[in-house]
Backbone and ligand atoms as CSV (ligand in chain L), in Angstrom:
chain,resi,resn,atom,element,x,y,z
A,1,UNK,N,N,102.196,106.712,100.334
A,1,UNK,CA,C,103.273,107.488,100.937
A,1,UNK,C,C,103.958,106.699,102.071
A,2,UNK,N,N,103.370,106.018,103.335
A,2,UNK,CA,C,103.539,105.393,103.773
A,2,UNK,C,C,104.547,103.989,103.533
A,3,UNK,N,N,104.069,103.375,102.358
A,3,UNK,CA,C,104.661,102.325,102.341
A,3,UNK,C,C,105.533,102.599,101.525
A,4,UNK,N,N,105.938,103.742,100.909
A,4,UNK,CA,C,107.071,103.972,99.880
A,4,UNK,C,C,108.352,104.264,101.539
A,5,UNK,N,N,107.882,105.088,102.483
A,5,UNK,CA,C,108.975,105.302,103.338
A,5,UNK,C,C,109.398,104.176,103.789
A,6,UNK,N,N,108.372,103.158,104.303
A,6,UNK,CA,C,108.885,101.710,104.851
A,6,UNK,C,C,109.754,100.932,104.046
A,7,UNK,N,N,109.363,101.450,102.577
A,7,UNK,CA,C,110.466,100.758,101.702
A,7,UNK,C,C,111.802,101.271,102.063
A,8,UNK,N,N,111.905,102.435,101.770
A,8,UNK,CA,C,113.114,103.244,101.948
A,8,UNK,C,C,113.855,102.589,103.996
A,9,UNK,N,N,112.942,102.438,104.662
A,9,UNK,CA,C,113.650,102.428,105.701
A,9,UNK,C,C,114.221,100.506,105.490
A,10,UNK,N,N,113.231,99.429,105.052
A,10,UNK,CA,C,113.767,98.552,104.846
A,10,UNK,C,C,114.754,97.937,103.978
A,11,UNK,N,N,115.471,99.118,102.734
A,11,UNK,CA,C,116.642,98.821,102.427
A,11,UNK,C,C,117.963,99.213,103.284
A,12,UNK,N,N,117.388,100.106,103.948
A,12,UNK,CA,C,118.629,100.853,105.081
A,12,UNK,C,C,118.906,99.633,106.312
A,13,UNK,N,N,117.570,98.521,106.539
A,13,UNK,CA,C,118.168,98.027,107.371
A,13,UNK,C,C,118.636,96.877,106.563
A,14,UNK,N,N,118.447,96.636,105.501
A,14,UNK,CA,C,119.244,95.229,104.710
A,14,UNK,C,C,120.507,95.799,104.161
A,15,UNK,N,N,121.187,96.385,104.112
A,15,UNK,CA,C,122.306,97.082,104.059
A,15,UNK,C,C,122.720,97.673,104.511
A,16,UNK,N,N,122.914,98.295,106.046
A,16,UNK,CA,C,123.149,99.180,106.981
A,16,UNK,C,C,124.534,98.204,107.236
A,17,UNK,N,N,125.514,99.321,107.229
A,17,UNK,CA,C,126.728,99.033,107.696
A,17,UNK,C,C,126.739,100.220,108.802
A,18,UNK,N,N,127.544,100.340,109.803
A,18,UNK,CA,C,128.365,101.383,110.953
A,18,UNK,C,C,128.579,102.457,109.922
A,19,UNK,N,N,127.825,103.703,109.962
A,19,UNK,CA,C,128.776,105.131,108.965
A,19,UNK,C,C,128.606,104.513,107.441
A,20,UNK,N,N,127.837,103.693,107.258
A,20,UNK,CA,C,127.498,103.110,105.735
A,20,UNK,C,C,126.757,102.734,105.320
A,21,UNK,N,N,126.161,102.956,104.119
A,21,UNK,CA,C,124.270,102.934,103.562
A,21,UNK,C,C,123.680,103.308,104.351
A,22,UNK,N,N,123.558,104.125,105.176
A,22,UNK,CA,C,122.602,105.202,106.047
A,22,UNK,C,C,121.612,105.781,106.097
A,23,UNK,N,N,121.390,105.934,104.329
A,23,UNK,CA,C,119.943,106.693,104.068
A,23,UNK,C,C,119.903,105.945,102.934
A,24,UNK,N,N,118.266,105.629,102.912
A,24,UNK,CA,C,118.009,104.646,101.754
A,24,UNK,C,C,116.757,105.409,101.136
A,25,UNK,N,N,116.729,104.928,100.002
A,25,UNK,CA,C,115.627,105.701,98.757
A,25,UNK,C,C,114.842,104.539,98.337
A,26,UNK,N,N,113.511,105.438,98.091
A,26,UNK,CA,C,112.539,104.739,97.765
A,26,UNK,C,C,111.752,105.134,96.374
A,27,UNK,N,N,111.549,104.643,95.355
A,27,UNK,CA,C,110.716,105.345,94.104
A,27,UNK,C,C,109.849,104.363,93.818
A,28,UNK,N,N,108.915,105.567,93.542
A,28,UNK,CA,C,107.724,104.345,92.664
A,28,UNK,C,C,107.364,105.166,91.288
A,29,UNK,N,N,107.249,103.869,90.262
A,29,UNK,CA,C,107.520,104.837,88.859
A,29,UNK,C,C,105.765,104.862,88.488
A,30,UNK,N,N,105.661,105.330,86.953
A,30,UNK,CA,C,103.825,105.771,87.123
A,30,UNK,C,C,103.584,104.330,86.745
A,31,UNK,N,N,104.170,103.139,86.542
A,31,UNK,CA,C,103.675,102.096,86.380
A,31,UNK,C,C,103.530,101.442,87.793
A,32,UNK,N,N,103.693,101.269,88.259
A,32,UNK,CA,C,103.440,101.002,90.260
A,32,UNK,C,C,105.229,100.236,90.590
A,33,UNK,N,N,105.656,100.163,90.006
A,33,UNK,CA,C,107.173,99.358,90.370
A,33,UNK,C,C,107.539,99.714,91.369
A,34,UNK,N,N,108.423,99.489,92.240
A,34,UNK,CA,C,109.300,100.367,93.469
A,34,UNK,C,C,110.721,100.009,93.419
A,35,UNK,N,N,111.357,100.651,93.055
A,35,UNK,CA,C,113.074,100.548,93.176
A,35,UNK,C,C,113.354,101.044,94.667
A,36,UNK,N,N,114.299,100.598,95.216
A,36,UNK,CA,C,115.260,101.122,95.921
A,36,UNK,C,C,116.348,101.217,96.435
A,37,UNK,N,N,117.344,102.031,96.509
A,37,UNK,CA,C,118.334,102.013,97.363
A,37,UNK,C,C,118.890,103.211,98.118
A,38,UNK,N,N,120.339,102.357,98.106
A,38,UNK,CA,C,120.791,103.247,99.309
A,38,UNK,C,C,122.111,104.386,98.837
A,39,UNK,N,N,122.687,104.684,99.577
A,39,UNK,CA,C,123.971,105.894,99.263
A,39,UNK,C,C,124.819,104.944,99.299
A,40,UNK,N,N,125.974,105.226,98.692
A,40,UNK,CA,C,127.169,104.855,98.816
A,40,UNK,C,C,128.448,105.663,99.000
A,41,UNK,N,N,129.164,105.923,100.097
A,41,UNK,CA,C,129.760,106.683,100.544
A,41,UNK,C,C,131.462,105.800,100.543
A,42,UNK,N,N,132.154,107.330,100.012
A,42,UNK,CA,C,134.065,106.788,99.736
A,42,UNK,C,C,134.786,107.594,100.792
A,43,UNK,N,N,136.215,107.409,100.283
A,43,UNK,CA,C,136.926,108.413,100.969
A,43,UNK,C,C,136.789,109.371,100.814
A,44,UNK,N,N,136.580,109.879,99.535
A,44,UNK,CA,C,135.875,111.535,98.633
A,44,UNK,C,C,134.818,111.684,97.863
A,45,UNK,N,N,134.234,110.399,98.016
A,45,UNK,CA,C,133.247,110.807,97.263
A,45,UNK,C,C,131.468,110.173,97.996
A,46,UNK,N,N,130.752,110.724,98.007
A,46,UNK,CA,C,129.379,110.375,98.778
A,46,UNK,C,C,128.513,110.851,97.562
A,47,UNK,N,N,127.680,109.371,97.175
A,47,UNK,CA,C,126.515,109.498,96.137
A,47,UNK,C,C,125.425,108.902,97.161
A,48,UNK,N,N,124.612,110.130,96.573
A,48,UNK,CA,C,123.194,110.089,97.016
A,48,UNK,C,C,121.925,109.210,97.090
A,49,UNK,N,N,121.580,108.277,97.944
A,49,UNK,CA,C,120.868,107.396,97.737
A,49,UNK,C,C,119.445,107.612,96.247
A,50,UNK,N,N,119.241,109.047,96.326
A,50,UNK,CA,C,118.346,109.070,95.468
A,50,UNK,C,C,119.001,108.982,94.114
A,51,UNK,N,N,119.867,108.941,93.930
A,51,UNK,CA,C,120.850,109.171,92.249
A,51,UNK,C,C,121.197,107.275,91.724
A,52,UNK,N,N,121.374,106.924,93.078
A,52,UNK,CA,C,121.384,105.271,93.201
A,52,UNK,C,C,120.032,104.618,92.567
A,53,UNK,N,N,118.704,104.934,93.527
A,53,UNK,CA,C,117.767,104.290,93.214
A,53,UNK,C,C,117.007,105.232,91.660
A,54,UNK,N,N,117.279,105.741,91.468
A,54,UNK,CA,C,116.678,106.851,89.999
A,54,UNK,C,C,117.899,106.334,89.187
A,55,UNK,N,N,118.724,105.926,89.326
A,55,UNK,CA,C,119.641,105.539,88.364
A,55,UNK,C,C,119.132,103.684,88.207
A,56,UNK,N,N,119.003,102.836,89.381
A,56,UNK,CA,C,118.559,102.076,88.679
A,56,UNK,C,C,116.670,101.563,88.031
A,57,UNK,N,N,116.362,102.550,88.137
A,57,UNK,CA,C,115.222,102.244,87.652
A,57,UNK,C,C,115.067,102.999,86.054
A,58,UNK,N,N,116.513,103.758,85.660
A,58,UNK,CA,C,116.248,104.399,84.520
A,58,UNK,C,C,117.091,103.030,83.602
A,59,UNK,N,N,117.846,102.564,84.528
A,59,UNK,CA,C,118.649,101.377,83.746
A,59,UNK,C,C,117.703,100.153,83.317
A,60,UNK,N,N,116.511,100.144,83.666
A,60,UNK,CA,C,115.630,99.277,83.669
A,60,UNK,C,C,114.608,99.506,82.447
A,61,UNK,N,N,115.108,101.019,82.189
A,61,UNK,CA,C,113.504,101.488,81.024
A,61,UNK,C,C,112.740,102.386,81.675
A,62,UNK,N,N,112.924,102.294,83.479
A,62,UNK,CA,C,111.563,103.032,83.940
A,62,UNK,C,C,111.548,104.551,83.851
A,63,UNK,N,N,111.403,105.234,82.937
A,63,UNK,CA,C,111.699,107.011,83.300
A,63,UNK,C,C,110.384,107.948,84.196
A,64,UNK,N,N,109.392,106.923,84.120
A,64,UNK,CA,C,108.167,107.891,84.653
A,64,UNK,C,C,108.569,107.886,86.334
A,65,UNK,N,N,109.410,108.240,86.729
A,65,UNK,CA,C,108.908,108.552,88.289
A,65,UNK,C,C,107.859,109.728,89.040
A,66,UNK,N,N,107.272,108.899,89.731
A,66,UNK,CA,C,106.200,109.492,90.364
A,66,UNK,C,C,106.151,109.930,91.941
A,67,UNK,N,N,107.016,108.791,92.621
A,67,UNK,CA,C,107.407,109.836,94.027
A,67,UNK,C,C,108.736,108.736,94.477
A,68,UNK,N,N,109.325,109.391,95.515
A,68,UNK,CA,C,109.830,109.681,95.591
A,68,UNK,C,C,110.413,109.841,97.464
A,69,UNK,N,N,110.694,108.944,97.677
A,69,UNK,CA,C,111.468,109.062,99.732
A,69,UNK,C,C,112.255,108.542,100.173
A,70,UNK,N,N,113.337,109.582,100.922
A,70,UNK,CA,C,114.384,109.315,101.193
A,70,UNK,C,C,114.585,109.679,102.860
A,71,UNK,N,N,115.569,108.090,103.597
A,71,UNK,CA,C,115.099,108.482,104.855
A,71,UNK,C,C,116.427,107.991,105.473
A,72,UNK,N,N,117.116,108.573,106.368
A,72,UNK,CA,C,118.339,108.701,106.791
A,72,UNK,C,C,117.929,107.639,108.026
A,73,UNK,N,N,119.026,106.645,108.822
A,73,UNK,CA,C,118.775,105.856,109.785
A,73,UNK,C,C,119.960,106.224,110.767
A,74,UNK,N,N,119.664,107.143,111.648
A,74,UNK,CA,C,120.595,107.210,112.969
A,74,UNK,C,C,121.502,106.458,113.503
A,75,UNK,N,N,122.166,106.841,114.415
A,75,UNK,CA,C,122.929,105.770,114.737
A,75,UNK,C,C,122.343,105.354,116.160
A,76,UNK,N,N,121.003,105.954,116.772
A,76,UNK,CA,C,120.287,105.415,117.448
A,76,UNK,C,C,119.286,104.634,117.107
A,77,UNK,N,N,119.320,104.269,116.197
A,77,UNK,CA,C,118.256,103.481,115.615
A,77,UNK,C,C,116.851,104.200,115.200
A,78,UNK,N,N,116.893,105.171,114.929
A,78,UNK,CA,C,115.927,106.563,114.843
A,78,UNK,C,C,115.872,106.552,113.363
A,79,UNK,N,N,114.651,106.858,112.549
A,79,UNK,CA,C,114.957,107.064,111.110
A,79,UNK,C,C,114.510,108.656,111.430
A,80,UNK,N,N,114.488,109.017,109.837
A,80,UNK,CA,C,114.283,110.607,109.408
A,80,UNK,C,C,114.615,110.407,107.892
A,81,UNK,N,N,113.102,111.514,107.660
A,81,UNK,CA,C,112.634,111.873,106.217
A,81,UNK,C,C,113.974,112.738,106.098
A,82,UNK,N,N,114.459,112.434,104.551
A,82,UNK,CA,C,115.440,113.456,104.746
A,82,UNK,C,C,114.516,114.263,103.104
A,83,UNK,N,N,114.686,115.596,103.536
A,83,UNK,CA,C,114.424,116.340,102.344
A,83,UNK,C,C,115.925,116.033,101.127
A,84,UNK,N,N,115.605,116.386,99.809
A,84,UNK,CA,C,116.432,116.186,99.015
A,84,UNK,C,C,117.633,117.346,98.860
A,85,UNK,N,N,119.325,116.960,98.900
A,85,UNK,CA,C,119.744,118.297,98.769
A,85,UNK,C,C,119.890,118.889,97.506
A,86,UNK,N,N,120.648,119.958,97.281
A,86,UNK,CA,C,120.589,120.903,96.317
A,86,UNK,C,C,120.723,119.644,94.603
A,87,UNK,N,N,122.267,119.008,95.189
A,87,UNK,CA,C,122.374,118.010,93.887
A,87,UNK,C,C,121.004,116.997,93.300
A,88,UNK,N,N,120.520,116.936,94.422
A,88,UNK,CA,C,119.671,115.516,93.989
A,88,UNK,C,C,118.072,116.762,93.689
A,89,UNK,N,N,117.739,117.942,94.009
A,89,UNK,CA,C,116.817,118.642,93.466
A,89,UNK,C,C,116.987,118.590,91.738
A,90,UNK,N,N,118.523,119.145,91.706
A,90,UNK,CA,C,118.863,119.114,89.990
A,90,UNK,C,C,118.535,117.855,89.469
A,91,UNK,N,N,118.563,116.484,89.897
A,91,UNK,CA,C,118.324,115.693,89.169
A,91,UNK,C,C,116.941,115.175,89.310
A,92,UNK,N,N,116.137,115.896,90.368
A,92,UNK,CA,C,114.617,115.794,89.738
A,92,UNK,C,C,114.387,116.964,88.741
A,93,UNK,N,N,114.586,117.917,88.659
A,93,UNK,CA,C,114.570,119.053,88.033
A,93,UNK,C,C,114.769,118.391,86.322
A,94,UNK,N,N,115.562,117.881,86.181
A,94,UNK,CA,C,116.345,117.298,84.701
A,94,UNK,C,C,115.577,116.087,84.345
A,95,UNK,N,N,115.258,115.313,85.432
A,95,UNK,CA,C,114.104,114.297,84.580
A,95,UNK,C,C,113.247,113.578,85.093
A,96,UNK,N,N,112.685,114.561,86.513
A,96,UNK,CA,C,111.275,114.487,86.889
A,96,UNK,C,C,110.778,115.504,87.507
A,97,UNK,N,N,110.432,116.490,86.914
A,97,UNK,CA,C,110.240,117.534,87.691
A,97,UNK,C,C,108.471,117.571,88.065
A,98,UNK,N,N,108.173,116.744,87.743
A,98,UNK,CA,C,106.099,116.147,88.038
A,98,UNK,C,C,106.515,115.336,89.040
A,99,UNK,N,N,107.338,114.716,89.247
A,99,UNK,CA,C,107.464,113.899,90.464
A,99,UNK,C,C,107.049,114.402,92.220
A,100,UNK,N,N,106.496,113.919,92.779
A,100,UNK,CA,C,105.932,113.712,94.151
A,100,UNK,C,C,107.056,113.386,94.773
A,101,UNK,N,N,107.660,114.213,95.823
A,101,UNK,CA,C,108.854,114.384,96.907
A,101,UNK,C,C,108.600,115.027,98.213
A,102,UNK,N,N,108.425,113.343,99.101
A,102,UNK,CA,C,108.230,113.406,100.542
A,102,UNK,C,C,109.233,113.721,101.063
A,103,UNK,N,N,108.831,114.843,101.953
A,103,UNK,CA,C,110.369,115.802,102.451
A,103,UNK,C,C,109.831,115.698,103.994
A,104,UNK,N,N,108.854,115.304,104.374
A,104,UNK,CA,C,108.124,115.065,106.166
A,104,UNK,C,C,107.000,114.197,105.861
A,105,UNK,N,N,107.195,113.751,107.467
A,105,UNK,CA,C,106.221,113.382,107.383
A,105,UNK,C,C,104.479,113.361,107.176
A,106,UNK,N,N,104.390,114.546,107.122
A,106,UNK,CA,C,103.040,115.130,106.823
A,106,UNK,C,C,103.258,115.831,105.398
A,107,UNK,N,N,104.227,115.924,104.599
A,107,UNK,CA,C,104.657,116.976,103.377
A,107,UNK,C,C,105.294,116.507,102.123
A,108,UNK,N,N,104.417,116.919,101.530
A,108,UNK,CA,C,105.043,116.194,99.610
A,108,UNK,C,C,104.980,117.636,98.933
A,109,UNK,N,N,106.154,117.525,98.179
A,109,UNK,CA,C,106.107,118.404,96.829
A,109,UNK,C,C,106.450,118.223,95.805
A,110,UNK,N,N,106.080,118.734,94.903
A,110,UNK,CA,C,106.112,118.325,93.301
A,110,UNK,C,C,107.761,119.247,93.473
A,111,UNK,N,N,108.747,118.262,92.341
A,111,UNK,CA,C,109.983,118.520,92.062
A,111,UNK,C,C,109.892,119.690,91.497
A,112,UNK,N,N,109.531,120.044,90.918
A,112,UNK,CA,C,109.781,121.240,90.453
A,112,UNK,C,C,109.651,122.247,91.409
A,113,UNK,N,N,109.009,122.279,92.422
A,113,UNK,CA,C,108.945,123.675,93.320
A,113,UNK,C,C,109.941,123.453,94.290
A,114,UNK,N,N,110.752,122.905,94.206
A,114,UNK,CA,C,111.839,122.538,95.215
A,114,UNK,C,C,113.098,123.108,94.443
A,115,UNK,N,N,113.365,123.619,93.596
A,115,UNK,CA,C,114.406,124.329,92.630
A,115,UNK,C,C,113.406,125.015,92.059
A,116,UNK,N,N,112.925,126.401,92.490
A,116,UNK,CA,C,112.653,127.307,91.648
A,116,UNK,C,C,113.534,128.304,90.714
A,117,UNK,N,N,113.226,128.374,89.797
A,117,UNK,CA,C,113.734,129.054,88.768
A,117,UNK,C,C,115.292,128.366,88.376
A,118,UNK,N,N,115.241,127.419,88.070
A,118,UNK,CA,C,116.337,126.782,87.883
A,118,UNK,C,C,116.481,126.668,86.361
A,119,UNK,N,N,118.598,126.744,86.278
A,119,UNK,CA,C,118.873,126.808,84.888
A,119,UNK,C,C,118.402,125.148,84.223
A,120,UNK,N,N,118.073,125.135,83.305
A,120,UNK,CA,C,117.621,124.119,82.498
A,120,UNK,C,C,118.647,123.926,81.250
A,121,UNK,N,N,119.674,122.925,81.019
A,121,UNK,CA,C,120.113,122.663,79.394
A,121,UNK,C,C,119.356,122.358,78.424
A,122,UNK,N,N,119.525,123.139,77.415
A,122,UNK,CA,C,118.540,122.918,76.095
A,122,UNK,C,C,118.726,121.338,75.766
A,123,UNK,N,N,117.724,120.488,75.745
A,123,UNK,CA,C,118.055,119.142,74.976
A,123,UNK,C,C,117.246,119.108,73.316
L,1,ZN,ZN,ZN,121.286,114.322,97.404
């Protein structure tokens, strides 16, 4: 758990721009790999560091994710666990809902209890 956040905080500082890549993501899939990145934020549009790093580790083959941390970097130089929002719940919900999601520092939950009762598309 630990060293998945340090991951997450050490892509935020290898890409930390002023108001840019701010919160960085960390995954580790059930094979031990670790992807990560960060958000990428527009004039209208802000994608979620976790949709970044789950997107490239699905581009890779990896679908088993297993956990899962995402950690916002202040502009005091302060990090923070950020819990996942509503969008990025749906996309553990859709194709990891066994996944392990550090939302504090003392606190993990399995994706699925983080969107209860959520609509599901038939595949
Ligand atoms: Zn999100």
């Amino acid at each position: 758990m630990k060293n998945l956040i340090q991951e997450a905080k050490n892509i935020i500082d290898k890409r930390y721009k002023k108001n840019c890549f701010t919160v960085g993501c960390a995954v580790k899939t059930k094979s031990g790999k670790i992807y990560t990145g960060t958000c990428i934020n527009s004039q209208k549009l802000d994608i979620c560091s976790e949709w970044v790093t789950i997107g490239k580790a699905f581009s890779e083959g990896n679908y088993n994710i297993e956990m899962v941390a995402t950690v916002k970097k202040h502009k005091d130089g302060t990090y923070e666990i950020y819990p996942p929002c509503a969008l990025c719940r749906e996309l553990y919900i859709t194709y990891c809902p066994k996944a392990k999601i550090i939302i504090s520092e003392k606190q993990i939950k399995k994706a699925s209890d983080l969107l209860p009762h959520a609509w599901q598309k038939k595949r």
